[in-house]
KESE-187746 format. One record per residue (C-alpha): residue number from 1; residue in three letters; x, y, z. Coordinates in Angstrom, 1 decimal. Each point is the difference from the previous one (the first is absolute). Layout:
<recs>
<rec><i>NUM</i><aa>ALA</aa><east>X</east><north>Y</north><up>Z</up></rec>
...
</recs>
This chain:
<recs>
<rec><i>1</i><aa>UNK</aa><east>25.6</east><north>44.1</north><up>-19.6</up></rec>
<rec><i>2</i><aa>UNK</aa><east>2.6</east><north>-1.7</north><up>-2.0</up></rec>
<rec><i>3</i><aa>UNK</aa><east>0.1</east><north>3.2</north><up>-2.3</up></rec>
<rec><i>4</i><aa>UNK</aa><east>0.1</east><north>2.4</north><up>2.9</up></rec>
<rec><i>5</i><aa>UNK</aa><east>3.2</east><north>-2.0</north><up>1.3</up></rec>
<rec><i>6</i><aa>UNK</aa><east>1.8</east><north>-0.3</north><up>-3.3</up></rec>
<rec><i>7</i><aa>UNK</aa><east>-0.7</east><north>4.0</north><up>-0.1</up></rec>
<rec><i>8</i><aa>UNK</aa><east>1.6</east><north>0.3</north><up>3.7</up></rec>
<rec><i>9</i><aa>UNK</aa><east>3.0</east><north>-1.9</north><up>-0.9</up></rec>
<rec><i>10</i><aa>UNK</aa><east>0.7</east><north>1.3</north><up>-3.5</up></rec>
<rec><i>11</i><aa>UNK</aa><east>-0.1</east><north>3.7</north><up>1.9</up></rec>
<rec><i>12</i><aa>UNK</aa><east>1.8</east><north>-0.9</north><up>2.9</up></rec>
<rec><i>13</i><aa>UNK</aa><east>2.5</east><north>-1.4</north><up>-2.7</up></rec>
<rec><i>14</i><aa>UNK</aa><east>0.6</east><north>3.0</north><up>-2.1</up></rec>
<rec><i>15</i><aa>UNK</aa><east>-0.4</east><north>2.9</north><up>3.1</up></rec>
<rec><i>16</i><aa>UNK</aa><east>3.4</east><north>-2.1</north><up>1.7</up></rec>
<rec><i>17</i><aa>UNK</aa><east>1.7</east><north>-0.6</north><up>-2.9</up></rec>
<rec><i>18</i><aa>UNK</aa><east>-0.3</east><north>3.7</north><up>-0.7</up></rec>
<rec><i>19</i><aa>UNK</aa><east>1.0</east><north>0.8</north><up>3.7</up></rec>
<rec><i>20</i><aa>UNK</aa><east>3.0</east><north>-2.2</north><up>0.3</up></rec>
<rec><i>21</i><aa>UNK</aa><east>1.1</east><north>1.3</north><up>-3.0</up></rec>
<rec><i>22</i><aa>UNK</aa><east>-0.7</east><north>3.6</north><up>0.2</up></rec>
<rec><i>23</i><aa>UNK</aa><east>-0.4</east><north>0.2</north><up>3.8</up></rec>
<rec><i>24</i><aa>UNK</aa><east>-3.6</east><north>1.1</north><up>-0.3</up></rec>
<rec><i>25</i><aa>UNK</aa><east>-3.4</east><north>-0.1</north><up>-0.5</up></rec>
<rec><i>26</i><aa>UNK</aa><east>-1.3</east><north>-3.6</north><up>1.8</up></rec>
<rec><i>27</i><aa>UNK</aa><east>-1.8</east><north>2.2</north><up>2.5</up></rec>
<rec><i>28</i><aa>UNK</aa><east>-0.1</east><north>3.0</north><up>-1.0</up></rec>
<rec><i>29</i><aa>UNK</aa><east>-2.4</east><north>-1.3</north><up>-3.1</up></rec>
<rec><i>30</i><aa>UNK</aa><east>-1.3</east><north>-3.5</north><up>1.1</up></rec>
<rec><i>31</i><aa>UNK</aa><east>-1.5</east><north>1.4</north><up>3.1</up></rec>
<rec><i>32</i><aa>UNK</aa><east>-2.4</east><north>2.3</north><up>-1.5</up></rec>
<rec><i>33</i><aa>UNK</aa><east>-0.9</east><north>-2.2</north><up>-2.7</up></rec>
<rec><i>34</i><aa>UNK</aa><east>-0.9</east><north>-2.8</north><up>2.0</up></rec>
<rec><i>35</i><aa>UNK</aa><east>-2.2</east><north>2.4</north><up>1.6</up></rec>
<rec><i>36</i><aa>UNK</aa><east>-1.9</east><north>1.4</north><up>-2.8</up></rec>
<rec><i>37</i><aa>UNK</aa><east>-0.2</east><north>-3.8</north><up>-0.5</up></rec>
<rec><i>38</i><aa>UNK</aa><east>-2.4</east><north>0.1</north><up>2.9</up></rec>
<rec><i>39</i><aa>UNK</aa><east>2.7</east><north>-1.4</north><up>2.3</up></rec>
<rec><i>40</i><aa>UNK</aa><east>-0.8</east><north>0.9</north><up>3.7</up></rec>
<rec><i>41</i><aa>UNK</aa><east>3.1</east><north>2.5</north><up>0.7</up></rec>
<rec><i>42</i><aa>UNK</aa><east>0.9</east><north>-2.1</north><up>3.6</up></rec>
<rec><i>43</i><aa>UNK</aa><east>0.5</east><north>-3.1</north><up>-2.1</up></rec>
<rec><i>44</i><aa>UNK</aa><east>2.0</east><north>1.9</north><up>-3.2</up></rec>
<rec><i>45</i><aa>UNK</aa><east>3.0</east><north>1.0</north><up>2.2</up></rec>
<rec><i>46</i><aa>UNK</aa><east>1.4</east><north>-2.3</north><up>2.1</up></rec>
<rec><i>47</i><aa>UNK</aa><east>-1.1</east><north>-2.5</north><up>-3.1</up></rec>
<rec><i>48</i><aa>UNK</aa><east>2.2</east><north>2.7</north><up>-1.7</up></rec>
<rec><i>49</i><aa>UNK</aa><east>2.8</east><north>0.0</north><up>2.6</up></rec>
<rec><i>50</i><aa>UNK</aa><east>0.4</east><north>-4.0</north><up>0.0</up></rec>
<rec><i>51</i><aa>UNK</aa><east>0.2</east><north>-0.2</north><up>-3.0</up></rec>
<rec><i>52</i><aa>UNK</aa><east>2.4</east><north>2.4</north><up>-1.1</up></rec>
<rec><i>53</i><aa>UNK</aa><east>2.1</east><north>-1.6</north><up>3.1</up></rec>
<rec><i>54</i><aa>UNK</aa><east>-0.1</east><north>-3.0</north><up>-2.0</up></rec>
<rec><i>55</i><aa>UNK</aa><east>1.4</east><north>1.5</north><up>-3.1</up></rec>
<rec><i>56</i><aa>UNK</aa><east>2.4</east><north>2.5</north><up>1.7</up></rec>
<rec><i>57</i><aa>UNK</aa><east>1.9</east><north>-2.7</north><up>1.5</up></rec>
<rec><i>58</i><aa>UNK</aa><east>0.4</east><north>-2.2</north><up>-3.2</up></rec>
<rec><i>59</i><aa>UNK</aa><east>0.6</east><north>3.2</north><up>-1.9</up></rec>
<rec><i>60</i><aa>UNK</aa><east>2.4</east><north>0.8</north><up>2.6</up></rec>
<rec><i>61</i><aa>UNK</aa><east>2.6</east><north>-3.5</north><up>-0.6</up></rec>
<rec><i>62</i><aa>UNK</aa><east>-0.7</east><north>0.5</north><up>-3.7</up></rec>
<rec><i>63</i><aa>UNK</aa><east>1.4</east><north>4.0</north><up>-0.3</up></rec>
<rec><i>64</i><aa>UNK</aa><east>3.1</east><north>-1.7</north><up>2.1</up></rec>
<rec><i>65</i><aa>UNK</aa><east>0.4</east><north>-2.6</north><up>-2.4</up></rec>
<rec><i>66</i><aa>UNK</aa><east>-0.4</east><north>2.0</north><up>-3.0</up></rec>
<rec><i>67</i><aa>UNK</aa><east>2.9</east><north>2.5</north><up>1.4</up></rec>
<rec><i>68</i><aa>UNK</aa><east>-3.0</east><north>2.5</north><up>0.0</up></rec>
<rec><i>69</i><aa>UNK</aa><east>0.8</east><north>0.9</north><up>3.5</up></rec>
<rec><i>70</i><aa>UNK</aa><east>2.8</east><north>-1.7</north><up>2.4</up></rec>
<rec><i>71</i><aa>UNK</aa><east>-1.4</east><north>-0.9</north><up>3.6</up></rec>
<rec><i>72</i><aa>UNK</aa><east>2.8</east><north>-1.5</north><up>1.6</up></rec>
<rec><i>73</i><aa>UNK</aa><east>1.0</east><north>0.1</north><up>3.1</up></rec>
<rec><i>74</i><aa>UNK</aa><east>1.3</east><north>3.8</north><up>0.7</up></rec>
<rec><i>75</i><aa>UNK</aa><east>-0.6</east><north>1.7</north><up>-3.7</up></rec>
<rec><i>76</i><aa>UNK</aa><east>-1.5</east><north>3.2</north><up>0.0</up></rec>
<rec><i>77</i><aa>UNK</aa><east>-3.1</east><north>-1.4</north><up>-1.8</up></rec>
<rec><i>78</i><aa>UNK</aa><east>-0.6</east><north>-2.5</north><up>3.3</up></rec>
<rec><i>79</i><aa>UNK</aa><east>0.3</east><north>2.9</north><up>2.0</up></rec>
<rec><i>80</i><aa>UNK</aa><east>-2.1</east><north>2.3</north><up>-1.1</up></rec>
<rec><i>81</i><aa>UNK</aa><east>-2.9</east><north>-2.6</north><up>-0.3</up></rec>
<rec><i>82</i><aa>UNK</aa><east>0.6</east><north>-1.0</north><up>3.9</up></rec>
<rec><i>83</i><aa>UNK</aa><east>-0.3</east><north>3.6</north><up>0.9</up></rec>
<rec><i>84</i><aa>UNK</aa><east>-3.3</east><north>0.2</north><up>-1.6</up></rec>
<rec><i>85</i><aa>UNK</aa><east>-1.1</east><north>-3.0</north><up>0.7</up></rec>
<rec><i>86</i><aa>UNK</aa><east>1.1</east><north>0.7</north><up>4.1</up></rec>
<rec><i>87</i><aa>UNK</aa><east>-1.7</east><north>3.7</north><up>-0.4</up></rec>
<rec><i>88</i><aa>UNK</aa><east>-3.3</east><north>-1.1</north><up>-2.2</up></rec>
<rec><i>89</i><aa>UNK</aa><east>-0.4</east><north>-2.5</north><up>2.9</up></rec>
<rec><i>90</i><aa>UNK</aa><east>-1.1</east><north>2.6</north><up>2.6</up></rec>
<rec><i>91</i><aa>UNK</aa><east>-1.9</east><north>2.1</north><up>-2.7</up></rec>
<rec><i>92</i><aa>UNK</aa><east>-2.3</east><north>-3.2</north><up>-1.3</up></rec>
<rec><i>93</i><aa>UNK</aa><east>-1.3</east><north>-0.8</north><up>3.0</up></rec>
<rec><i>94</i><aa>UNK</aa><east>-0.7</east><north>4.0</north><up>0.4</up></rec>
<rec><i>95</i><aa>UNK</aa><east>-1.6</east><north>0.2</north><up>-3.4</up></rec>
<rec><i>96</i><aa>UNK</aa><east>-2.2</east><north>-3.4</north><up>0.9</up></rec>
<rec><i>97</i><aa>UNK</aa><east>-1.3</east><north>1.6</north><up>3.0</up></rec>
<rec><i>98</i><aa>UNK</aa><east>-1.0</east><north>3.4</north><up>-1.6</up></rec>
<rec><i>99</i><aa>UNK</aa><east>-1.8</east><north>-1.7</north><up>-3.2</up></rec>
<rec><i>100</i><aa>UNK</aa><east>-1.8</east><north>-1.9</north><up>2.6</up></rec>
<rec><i>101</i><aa>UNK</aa><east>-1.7</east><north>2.9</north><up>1.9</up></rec>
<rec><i>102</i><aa>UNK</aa><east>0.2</east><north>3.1</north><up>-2.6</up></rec>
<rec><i>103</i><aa>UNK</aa><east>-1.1</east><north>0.9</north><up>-3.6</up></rec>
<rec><i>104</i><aa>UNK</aa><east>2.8</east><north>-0.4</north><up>-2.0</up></rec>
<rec><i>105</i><aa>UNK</aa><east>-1.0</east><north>2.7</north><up>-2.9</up></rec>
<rec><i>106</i><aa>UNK</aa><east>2.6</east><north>2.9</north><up>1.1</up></rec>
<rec><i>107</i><aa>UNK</aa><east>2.5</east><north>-2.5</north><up>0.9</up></rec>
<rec><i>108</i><aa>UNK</aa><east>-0.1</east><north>-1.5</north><up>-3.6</up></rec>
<rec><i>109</i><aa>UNK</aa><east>0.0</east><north>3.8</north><up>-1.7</up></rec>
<rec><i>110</i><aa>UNK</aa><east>3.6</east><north>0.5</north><up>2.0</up></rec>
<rec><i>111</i><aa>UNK</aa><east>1.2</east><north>-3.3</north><up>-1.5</up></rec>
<rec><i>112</i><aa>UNK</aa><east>-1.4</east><north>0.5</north><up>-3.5</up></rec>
<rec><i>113</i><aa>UNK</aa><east>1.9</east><north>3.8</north><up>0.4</up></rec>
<rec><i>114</i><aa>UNK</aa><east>3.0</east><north>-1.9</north><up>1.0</up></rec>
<rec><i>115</i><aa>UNK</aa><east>-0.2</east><north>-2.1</north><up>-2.7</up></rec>
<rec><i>116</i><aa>UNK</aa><east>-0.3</east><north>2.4</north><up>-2.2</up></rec>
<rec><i>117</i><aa>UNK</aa><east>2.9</east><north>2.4</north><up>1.3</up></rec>
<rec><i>118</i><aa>UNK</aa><east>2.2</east><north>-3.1</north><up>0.7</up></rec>
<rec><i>119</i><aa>UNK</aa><east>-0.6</east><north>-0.8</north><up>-4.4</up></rec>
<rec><i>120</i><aa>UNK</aa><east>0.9</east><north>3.3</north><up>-0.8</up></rec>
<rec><i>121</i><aa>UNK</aa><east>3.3</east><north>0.5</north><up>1.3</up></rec>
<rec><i>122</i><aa>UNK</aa><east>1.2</east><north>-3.1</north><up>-1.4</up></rec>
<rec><i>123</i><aa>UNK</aa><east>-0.9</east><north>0.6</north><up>-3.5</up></rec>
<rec><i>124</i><aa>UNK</aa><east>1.6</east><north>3.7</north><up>0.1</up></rec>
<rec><i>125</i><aa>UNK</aa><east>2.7</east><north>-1.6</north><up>1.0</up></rec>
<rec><i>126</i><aa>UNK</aa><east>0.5</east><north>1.7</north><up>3.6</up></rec>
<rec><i>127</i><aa>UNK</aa><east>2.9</east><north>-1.8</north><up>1.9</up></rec>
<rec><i>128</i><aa>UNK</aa><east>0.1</east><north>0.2</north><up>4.2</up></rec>
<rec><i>129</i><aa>UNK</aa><east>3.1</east><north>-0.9</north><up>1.8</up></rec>
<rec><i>130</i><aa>UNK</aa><east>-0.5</east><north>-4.0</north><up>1.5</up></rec>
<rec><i>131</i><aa>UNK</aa><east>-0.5</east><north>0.6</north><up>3.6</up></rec>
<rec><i>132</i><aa>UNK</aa><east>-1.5</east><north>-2.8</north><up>2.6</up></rec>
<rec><i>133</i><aa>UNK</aa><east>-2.2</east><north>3.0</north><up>1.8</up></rec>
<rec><i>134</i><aa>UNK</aa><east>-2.4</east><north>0.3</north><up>-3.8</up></rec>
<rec><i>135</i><aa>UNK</aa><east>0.1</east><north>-4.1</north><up>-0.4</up></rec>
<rec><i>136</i><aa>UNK</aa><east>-1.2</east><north>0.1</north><up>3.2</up></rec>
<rec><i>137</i><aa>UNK</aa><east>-3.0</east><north>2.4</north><up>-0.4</up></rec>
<rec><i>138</i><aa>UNK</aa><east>-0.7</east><north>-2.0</north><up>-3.6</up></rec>
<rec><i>139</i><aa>UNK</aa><east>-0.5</east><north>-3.3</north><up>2.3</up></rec>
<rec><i>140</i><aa>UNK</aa><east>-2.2</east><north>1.2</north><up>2.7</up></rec>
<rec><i>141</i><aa>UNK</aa><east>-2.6</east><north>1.8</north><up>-2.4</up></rec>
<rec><i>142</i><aa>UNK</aa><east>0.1</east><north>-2.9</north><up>-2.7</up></rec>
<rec><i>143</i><aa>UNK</aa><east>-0.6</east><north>-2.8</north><up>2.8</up></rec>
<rec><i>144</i><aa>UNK</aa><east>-2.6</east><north>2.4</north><up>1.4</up></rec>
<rec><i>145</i><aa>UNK</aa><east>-1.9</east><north>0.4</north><up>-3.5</up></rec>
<rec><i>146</i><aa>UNK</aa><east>0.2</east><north>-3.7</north><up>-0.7</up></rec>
<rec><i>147</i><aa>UNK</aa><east>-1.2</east><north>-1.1</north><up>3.1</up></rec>
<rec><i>148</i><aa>UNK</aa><east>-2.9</east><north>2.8</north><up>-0.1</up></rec>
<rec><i>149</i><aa>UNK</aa><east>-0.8</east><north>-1.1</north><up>-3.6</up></rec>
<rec><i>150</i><aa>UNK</aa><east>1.3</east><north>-2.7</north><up>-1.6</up></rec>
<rec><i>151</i><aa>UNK</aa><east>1.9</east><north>2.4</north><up>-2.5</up></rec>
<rec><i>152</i><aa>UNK</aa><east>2.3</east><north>2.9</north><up>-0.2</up></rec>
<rec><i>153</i><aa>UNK</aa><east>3.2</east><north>-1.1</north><up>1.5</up></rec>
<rec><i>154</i><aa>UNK</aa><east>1.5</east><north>-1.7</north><up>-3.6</up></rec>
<rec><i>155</i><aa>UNK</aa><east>-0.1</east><north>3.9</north><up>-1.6</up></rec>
<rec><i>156</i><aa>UNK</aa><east>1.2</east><north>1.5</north><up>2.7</up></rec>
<rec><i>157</i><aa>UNK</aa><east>3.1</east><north>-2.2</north><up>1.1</up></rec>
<rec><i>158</i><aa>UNK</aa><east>1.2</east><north>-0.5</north><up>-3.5</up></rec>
<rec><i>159</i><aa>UNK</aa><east>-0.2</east><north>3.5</north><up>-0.9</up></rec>
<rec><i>160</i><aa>UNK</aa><east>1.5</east><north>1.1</north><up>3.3</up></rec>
<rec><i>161</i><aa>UNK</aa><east>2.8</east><north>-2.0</north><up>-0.5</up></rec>
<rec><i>162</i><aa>UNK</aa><east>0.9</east><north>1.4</north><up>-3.7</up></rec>
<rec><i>163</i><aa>UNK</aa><east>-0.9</east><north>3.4</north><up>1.0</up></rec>
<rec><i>164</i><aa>UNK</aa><east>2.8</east><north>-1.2</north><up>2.9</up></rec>
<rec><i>165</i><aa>UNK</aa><east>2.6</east><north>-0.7</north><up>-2.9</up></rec>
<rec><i>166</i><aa>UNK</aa><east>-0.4</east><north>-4.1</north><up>0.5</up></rec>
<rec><i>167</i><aa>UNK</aa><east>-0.1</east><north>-1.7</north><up>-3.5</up></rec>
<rec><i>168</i><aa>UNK</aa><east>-3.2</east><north>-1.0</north><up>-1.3</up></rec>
<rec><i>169</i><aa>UNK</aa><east>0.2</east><north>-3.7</north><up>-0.4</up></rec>
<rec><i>170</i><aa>UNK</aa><east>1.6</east><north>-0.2</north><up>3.7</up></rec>
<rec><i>171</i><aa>UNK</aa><east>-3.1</east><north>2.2</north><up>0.9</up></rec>
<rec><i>172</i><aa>UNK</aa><east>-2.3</east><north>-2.1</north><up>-1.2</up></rec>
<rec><i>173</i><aa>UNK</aa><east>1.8</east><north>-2.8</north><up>1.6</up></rec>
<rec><i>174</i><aa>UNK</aa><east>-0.2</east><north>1.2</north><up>3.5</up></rec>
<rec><i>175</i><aa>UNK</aa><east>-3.6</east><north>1.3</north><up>-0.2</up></rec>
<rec><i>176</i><aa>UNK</aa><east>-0.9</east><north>-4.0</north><up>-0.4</up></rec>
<rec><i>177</i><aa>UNK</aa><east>2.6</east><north>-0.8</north><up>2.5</up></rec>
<rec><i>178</i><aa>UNK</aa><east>-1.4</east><north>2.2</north><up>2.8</up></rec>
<rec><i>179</i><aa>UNK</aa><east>-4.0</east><north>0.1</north><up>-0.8</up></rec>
<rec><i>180</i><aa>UNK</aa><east>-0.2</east><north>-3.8</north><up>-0.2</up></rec>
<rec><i>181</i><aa>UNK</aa><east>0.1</east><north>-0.4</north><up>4.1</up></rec>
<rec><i>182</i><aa>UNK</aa><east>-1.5</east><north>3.8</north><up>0.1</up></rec>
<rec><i>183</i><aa>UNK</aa><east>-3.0</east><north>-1.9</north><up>-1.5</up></rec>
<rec><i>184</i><aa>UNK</aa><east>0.0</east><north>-2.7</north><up>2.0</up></rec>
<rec><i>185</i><aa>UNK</aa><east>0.4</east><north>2.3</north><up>3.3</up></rec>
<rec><i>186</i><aa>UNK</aa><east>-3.1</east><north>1.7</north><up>-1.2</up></rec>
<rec><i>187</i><aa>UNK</aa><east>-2.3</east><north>-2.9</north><up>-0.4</up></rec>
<rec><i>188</i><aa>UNK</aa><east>0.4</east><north>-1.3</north><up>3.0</up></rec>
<rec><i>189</i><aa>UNK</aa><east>-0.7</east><north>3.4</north><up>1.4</up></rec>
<rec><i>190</i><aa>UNK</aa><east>-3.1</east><north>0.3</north><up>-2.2</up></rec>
<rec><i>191</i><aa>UNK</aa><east>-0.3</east><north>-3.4</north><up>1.4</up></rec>
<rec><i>192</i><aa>UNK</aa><east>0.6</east><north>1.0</north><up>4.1</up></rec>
<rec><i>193</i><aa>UNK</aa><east>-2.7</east><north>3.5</north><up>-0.7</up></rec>
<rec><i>194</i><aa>UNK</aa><east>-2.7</east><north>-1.4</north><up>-2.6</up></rec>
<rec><i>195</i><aa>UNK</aa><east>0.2</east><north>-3.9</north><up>0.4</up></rec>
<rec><i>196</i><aa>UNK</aa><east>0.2</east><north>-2.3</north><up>-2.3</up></rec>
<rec><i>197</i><aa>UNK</aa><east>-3.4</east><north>-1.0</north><up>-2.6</up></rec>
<rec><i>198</i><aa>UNK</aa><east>1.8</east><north>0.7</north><up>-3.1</up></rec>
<rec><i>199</i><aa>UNK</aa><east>-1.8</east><north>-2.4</north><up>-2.9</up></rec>
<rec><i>200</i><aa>UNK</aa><east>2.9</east><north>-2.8</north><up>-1.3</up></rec>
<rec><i>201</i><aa>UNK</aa><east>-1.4</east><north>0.2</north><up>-3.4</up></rec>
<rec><i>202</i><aa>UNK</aa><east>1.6</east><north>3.6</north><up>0.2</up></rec>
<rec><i>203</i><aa>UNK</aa><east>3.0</east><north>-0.2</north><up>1.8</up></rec>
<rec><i>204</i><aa>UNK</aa><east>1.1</east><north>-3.7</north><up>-1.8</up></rec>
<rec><i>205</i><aa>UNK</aa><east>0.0</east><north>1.2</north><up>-3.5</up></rec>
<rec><i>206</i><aa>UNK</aa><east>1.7</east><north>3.3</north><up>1.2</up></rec>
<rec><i>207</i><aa>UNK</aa><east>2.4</east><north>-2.0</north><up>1.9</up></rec>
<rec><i>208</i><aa>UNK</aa><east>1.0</east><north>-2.2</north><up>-3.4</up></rec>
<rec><i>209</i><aa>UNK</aa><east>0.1</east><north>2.5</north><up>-2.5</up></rec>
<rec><i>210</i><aa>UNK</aa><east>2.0</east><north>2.5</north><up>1.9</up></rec>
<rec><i>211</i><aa>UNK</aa><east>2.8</east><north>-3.1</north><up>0.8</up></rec>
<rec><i>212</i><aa>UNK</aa><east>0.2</east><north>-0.6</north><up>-3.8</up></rec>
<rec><i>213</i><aa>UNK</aa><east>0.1</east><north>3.8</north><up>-1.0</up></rec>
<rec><i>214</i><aa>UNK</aa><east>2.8</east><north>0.5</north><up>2.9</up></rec>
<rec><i>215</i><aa>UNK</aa><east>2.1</east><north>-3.0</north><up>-2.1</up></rec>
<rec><i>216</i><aa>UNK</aa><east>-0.9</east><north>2.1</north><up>-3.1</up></rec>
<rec><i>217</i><aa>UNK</aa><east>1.1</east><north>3.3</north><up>0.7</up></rec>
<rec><i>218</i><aa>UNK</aa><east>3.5</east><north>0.0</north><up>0.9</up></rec>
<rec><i>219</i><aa>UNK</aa><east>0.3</east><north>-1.3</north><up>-3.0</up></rec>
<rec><i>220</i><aa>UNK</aa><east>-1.3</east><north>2.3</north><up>-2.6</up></rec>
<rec><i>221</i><aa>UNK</aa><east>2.4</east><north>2.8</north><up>2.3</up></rec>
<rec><i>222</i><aa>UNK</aa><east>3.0</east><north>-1.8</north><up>-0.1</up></rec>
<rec><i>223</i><aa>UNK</aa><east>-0.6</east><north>0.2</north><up>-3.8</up></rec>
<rec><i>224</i><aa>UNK</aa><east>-0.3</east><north>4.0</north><up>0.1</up></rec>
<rec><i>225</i><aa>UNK</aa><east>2.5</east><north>1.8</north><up>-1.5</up></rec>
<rec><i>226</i><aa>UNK</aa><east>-0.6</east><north>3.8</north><up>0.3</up></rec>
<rec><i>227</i><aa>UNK</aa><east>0.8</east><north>1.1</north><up>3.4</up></rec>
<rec><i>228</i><aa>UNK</aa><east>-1.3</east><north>3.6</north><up>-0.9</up></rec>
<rec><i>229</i><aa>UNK</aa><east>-3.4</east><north>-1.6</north><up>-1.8</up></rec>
<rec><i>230</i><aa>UNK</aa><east>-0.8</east><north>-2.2</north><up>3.3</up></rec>
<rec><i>231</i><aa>UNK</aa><east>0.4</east><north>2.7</north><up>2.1</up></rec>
<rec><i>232</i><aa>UNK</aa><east>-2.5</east><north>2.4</north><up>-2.2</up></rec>
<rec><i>233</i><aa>UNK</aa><east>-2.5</east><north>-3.3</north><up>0.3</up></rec>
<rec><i>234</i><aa>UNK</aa><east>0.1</east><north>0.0</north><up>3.5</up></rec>
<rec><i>235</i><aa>UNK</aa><east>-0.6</east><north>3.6</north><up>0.5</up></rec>
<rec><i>236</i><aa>UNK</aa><east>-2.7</east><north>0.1</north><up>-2.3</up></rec>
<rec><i>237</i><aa>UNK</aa><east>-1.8</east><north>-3.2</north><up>1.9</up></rec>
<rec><i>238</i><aa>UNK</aa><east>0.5</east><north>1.9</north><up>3.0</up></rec>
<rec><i>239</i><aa>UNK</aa><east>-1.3</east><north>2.9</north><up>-1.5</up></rec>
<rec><i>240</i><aa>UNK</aa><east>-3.7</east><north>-1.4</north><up>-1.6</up></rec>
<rec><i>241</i><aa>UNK</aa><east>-0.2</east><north>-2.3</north><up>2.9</up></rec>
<rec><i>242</i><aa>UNK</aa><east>0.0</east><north>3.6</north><up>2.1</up></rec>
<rec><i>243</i><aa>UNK</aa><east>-2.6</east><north>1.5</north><up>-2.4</up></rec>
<rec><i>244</i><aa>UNK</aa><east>-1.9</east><north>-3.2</north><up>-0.6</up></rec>
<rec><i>245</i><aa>UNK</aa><east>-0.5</east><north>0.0</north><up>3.8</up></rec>
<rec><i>246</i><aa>UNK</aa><east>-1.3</east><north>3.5</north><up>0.3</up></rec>
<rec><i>247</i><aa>UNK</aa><east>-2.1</east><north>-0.5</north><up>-3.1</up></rec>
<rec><i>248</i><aa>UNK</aa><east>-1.8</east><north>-3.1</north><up>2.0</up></rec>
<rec><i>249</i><aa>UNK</aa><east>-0.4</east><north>2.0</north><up>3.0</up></rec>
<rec><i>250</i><aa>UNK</aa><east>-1.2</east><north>3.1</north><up>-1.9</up></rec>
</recs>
């Protein structure tokens, strides 16, 4: 048991520090391997979706205190995380219901394709004009997959918001800002539709590792120098977390 914790934490650990640092992949990999683990799916996301709250909100006073991102009252980086947040609030509780009642297999084929299209453009270097209307549309369908899945909003928010012409650290930096409470909104929904039963000895080493890899993160991205190199990381994560899904569902 004590083996099988220090194995939860140390992955919890390494998934968030990757996440707050890259604004990906806590979900979008930590859910599936928990269940190939043998993890019972209804305990692996909101266990998932806690935790990651937990990191996203430490992550989210550390990429503000590392100049990674400025959320001060009024700056377009606060902003743009309240509108997603205020948009992804509607859509978790949407996504929540639907994974309670439906297979989820076609659902999670459109966001591995997402993921996958979302990658691309980034690292060909396509440019869209910033417009509230398509960071709009980039919150309701990443709240939706997260709270649907446990995964998939990280590679689609960050890479929206590049695609979008937003810098990539201050991408990265409002991804955090805005899924933290996402997450949070979508366990208690899991919560409200599934109940509660979740094993602690799942969701407590989560919990910890995930708080010390969102204190981690920022970190190792404030010390990132290429602008051009980050953004060709994150739409490459983006890009084998779409094809990685499809290869698990295929």
């Amino acid at each position: 048991m004590i083996e099988v914790i220090f194995i939860l934490l140390l992955a919890s650990f390494i998934m968030e520090m990757i996440d707050s640092g890259l604004g990906m992949m806590y979900g979008t990999l930590l859910t599936p391997i928990l269940i190939l683990a043998g993890y019972n799916p209804i305990y692996v996301v909101p266990s998932i979706l806690l935790s990651q709250s937990l990191g996203g909100f430490i992550a989210t006073v550390r990429h503000h205190k590392l100049d990674n991102a400025n959320f001060s009252k009024n700056t377009m980086d606060s902003k743009i995380a309240s509108v997603m947040i205020a948009l992804g609030g509607i859509a978790v509780i949407i996504g929540a219901y639907i994974g309670s009642i439906i297979p989820t297999f076609y659902l999670k084929v459109y966001i591995a394709t997402l993921c996958v299209i979302m990658g691309s453009i980034i690292i060909a270097k396509a440019k869209f004009v910033f417009s509230w209307l398509k960071i709009s549309v980039i919150s309701i369908l990443s709240a939706f997959n997260k709270a649907l899945s446990g995964g998939g909003f990280g590679p689609i928010v960050a890479s929206g918001q590049i695609a979008s012409g937003i810098e990539s650290k201050k991408a990265i930096g409002i991804t955090d800002f805005a899924e933290a409470p996402i997450c949070l909104m979508s366990f208690i929904a899991w919560l409200v539709f599934n109940g509660y039963g979740i094993p602690n000895e799942l969701i407590i080493p989560l919990c910890i590792g995930a708080g010390a890899g969102g204190f981690v993160g920022p970190y190792l991205l404030s010390k990132f120098k290429s602008k051009r190199l980050l953004t060709i990381i994150v739409g490459t994560l983006a890009v084998v977390s779409g094809l990685y899904m499809m290869y698990k569902l295929f």
